[in-house]
N, C-alpha and C positions, 0 to 999 in steps of 0.2 A: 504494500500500500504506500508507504513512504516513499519505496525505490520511484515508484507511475507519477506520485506528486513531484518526485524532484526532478524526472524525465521531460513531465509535463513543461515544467516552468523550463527546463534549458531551452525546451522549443520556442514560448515564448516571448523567452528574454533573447534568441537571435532574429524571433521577428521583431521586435522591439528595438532590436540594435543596442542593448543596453547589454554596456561592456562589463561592465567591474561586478552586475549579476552573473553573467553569462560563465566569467573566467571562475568564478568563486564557487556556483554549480558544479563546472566542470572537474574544478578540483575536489569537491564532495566526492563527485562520482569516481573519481580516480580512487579517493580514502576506500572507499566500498567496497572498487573491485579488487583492490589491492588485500582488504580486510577479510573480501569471500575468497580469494584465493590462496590465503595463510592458514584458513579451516579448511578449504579442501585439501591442503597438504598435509594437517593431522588430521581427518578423516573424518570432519563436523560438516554439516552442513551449510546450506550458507545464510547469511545472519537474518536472525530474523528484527521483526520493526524496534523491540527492544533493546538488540546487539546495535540497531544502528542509531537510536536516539544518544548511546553511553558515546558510542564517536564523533555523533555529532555536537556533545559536549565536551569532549577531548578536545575537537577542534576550535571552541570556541574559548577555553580553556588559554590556548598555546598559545593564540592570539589575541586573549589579555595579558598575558605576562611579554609579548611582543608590544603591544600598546607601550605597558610601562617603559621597557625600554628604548621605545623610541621617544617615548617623553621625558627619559631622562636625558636621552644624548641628543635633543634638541633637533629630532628630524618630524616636524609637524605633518610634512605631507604622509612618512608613511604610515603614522600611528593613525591619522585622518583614512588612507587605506584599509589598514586591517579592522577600524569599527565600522568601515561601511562592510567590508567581509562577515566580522559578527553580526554584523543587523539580517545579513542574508542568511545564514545557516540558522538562527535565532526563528526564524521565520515558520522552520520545521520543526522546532521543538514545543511538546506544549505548555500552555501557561504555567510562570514559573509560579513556586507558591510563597506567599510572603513567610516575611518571618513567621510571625506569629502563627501561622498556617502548619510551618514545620515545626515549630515548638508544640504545638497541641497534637502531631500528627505521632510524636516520636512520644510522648507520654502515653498518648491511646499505644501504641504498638509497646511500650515497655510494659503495659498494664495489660496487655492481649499474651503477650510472651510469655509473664510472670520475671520479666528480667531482676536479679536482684545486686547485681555489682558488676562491677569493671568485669570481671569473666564470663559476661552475657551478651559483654558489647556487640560481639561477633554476629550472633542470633538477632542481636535488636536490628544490625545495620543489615543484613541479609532478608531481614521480613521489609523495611524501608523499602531496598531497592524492589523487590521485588512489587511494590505495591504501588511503588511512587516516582518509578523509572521515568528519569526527563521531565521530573517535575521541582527536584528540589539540588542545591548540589551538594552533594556527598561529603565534601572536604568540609564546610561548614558545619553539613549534619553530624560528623563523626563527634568534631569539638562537643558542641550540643547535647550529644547522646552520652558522650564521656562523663561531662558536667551533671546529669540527670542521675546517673549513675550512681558517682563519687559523693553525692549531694544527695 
């Protein structure tokens, strides 16, 4: 489903002529195929919509800590580049959930779990993704779920 949406939009974004959609698409679809061809090599199948939302969060991911550094080393056009990149792969992910959204989400699942300490952490973040895949991000949520935890 995800792959025909992002297929759809390459086509488009070349009738449209619009470049910096167009190349950013493309480069998804490269992540993808590159990603179904690393599981065809250990003998997985190939990814389904929630292997490809986690990448599509990697990618957006690499190209925040890219922002940074180009705003640290004072190159505006390309940090200007790579958020118009995130606004595009951002486009396929769905709504993010606010804070507070993940804070209530990760107590319901620590109270669904029976989580009782740091040694449950594992279980707690593993029912998360699986519940709430491309909706919250992980690095955050971990802090979050440790906190609830230790507290």
């Amino acid at each position: 489903m995800l792959r025909d949406n992002i297929n759809t939009a390459v086509k488009e974004a070349m009738k449209a002529k619009d470049e910096r959609k167009l190349s950013t698409l493309r480069m998804v679809n490269a992540a993808i195929k590159n990603a179904d061809i690393e599981a065809r090599g250990q003998g997985k199948p190939p990814l389904s919509d929630d292997d490809l939302l986690g990448l599509l969060q990697k990618m957006i991911k690499q190209r925040q800590e890219s922002v940074l550094l180009y705003d640290k080393g004072g190159r505006a056009e390309l940090a200007a580049q790579e958020r118009e990149e995130i606004a595009v792969i951002s486009a396929y992910l769905p709504k993010q959930m606010s804070d507070d959204e993940v804070k209530a989400a990760i107590a319901a699942v620590i109270q669904d779990t029976g989580a009782a300490g740091i040694k449950d952490m594992g279980k707690v973040i593993a029912a998360l993704k699986a519940k709430y895949a491309g909706q919250m991000d992980f690095g955050k949520a971990s802090g979050l779920v440790k906190a609830a935890l230790a507290g």
